[in-house]
C-alpha positions as CSV (number, residue, x, y, z in Angstrom):
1,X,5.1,-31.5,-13.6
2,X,6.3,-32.9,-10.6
3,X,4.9,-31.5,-7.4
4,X,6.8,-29.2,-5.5
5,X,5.7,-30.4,-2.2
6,X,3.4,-33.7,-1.3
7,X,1.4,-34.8,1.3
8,X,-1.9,-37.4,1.8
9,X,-3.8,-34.3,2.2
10,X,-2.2,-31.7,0.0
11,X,-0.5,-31.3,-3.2
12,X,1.9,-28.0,-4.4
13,X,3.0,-27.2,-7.2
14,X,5.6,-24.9,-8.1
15,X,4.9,-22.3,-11.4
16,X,2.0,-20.1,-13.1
17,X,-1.7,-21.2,-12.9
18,X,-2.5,-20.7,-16.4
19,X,0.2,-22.9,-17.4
20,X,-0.5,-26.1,-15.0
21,X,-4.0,-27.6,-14.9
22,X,-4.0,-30.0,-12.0
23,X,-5.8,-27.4,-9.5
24,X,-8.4,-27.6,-11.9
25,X,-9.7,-31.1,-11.1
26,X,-10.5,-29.6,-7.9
27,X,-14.2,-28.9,-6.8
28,X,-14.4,-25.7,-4.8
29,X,-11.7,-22.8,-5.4
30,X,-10.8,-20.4,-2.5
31,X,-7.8,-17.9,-3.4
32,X,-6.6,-14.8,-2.6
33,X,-5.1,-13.6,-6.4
34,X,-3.5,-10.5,-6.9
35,X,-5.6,-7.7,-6.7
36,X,-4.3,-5.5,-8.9
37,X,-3.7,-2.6,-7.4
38,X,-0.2,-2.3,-8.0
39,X,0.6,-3.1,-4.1
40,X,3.9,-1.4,-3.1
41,X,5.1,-1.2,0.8
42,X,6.9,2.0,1.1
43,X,7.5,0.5,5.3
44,X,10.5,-0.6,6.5
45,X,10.6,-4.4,6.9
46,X,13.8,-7.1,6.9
47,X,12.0,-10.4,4.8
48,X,8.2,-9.1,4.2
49,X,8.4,-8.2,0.3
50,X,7.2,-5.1,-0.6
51,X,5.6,-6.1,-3.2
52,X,3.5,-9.3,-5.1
53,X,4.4,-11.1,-8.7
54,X,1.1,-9.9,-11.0
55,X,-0.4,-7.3,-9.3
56,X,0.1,-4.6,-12.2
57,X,-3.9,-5.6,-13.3
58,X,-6.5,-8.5,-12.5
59,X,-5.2,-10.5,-16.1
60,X,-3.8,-13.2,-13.5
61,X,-7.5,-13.4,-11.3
62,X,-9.1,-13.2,-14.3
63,X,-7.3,-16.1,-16.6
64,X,-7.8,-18.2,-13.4
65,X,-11.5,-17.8,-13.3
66,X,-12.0,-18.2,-17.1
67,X,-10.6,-21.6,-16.6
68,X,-12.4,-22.2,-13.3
69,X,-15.3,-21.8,-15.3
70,X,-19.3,-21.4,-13.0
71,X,-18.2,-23.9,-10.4
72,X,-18.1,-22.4,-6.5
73,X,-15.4,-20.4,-5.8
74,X,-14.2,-17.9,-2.8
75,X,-11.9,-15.0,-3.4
76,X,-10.4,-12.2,-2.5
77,X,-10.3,-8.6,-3.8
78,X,-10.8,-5.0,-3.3
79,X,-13.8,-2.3,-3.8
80,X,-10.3,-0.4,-5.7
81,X,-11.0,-3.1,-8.3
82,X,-14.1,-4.0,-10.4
83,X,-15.1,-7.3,-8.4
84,X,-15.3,-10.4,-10.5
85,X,-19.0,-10.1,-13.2
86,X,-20.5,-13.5,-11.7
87,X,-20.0,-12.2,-8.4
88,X,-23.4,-13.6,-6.6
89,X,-22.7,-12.3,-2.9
90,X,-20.1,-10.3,-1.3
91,X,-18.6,-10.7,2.2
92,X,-17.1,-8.7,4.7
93,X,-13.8,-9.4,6.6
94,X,-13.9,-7.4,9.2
95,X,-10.1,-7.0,10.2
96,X,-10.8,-5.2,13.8
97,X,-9.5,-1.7,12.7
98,X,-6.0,-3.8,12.3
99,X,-5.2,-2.9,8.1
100,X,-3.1,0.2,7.6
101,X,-3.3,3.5,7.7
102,X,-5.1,4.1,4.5
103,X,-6.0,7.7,3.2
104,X,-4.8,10.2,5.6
105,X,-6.5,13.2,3.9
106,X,-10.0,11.5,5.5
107,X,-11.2,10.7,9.0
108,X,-11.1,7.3,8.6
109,X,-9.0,4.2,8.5
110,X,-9.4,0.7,6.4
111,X,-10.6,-2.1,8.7
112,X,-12.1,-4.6,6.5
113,X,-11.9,-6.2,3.0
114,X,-13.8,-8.2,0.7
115,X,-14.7,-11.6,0.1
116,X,-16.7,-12.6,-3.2
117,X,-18.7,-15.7,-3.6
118,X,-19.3,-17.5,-7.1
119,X,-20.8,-20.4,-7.8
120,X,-23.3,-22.7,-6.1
121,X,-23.3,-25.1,-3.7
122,X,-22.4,-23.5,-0.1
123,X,-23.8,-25.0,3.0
124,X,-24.4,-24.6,6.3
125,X,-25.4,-22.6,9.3
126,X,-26.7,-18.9,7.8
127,X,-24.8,-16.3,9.7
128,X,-24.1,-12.7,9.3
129,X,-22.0,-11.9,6.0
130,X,-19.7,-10.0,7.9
131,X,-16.8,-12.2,9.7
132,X,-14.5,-10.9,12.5
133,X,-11.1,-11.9,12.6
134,X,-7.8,-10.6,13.9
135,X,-5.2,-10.2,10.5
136,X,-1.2,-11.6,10.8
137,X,0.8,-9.1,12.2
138,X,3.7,-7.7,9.8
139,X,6.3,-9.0,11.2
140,X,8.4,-11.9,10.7
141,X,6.9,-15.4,11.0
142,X,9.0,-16.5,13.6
143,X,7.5,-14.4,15.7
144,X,4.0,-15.1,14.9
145,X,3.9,-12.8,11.5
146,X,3.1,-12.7,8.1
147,X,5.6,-13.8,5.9
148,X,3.5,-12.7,2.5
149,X,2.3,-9.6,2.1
150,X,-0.8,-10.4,1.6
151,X,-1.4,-13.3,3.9
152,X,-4.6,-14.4,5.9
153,X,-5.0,-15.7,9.0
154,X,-6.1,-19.5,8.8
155,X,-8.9,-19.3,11.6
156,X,-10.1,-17.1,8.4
157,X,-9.8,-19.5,5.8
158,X,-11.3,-22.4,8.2
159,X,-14.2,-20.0,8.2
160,X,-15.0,-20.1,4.7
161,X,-14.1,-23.5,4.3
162,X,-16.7,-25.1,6.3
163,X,-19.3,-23.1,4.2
164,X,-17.9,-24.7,1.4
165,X,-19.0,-27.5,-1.2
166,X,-17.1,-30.9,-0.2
167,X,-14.4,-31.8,-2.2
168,X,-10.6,-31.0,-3.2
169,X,-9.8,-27.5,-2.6
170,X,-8.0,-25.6,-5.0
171,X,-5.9,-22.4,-4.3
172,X,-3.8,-21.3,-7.3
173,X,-2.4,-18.2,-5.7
174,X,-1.5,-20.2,-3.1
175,X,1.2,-17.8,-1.8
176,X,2.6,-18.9,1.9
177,X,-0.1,-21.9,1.8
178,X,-2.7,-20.6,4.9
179,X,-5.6,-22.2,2.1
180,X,-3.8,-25.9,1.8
181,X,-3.3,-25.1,5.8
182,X,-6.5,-24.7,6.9
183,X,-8.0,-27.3,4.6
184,X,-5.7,-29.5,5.7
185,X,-6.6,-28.7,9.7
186,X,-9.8,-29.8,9.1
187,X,-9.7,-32.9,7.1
188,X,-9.9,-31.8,3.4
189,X,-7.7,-32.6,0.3
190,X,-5.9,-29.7,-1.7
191,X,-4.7,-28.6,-4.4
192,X,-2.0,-25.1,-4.7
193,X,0.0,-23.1,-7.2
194,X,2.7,-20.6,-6.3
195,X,4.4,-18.7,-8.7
196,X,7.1,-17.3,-6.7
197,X,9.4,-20.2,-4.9
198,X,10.0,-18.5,-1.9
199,X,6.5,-18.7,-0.6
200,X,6.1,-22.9,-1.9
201,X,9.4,-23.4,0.5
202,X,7.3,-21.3,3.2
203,X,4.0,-23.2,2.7
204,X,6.1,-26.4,2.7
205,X,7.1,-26.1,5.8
206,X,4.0,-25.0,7.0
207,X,2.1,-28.1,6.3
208,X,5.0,-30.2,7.0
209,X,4.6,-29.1,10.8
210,X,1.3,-31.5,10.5
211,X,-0.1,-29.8,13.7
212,X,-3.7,-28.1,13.6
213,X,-2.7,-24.6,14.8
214,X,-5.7,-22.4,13.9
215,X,-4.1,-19.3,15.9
216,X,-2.6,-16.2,14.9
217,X,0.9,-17.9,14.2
218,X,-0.9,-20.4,11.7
């Protein structure tokens, strides 16, 4: 399959995971798969979808990590949803209070989510497993938004990826392409899968802009 978009750094391709392999030449996976939890926006909003392609169950996350196999891997998920069995660590993303309303039937509000680490092969400085960090705003990305529902901020992503093994990145939920961006800010070759072509013309663009922006707008 031809790639969908092409760089010297990254590569993206355009269809379903399970059905094309190259991410998995890769040597350190860090994705944010569906959850599933059935995510459904009841908020107003003009181009932020209300909802994401899989998220009826964890089949997608879970066919992904069956063909990842034991090697290191980053992802993202919910305490809603039975975390991944090899999980060997779990961190917090502390989202500053900025995540929703949440349950309104109890005194308090969703500020954080979680991060689960498989594999071996990590590295550097050992620091709290809580990370701070601002989310994207839902609004539109031309004004500094998120244009996926459930996009991360790349300072994030740069976060985790210096912890990581060396190597090609792989990210085969690779929705509006923060991963491929923030690997690609800081020097490393990657690998990304999108199922839904909206979000590969979005990352596209993205990593066409060839500018290290690890901001809020990123």
């Amino acid at each position: 399959m031809n790639p969908y978009y092409e760089d010297d750094a990254v590569t993206l391709y355009h269809g379903d995971c399970r059905e094309i392999d190259a991410w998995l030449t890769a040597d350190v996976l860090v994705t944010d798969p569906p959850y599933g939890i059935r995510y459904q926006s009841g908020r107003p909003r003009v181009t932020l979808a209300a909802s994401i392609v899989g998220d009826g169950d964890t089949s997608l996350r879970d066919a992904a990590l069956d063909s990842w196999g034991p090697r290191p891997a980053l992802l993202f998920g919910t305490w809603r949803i039975p975390r991944p069995v090899v999980t060997r660590a779990l961190l917090v993303w502390d989202t500053k209070g900025a995540l929703g309303m949440g349950d309104l039937t109890i005194p308090w509000k969703p500020s954080h989510q979680e991060i689960y680490v498989l594999g071996t092969g990590f590295t550097g400085r050992r620091d709290s497993d809580v990370i701070v960090c601002p989310p994207m705003r839902s609004t539109t990305y031309a004004t500094n938004g998120r244009d996926h529902p459930h996009q991360k901020p790349v300072p994030l992503l740069a976060a985790l990826l210096i912890k990581c093994p060396p190597g090609v990145v792989a990210d085969p939920f690779a929705g509006s392409g923060s991963t491929l961006v923030a690997a690609k800010a800081l020097g490393r070759k990657a690998i990304g899968v999108e199922i839904e072509e909206r979000y590969c013309e979005i990352a596209a663009k993205r990593l066409a802009q060839d500018v290290l922006d690890f901001g809020e707008s990123a």
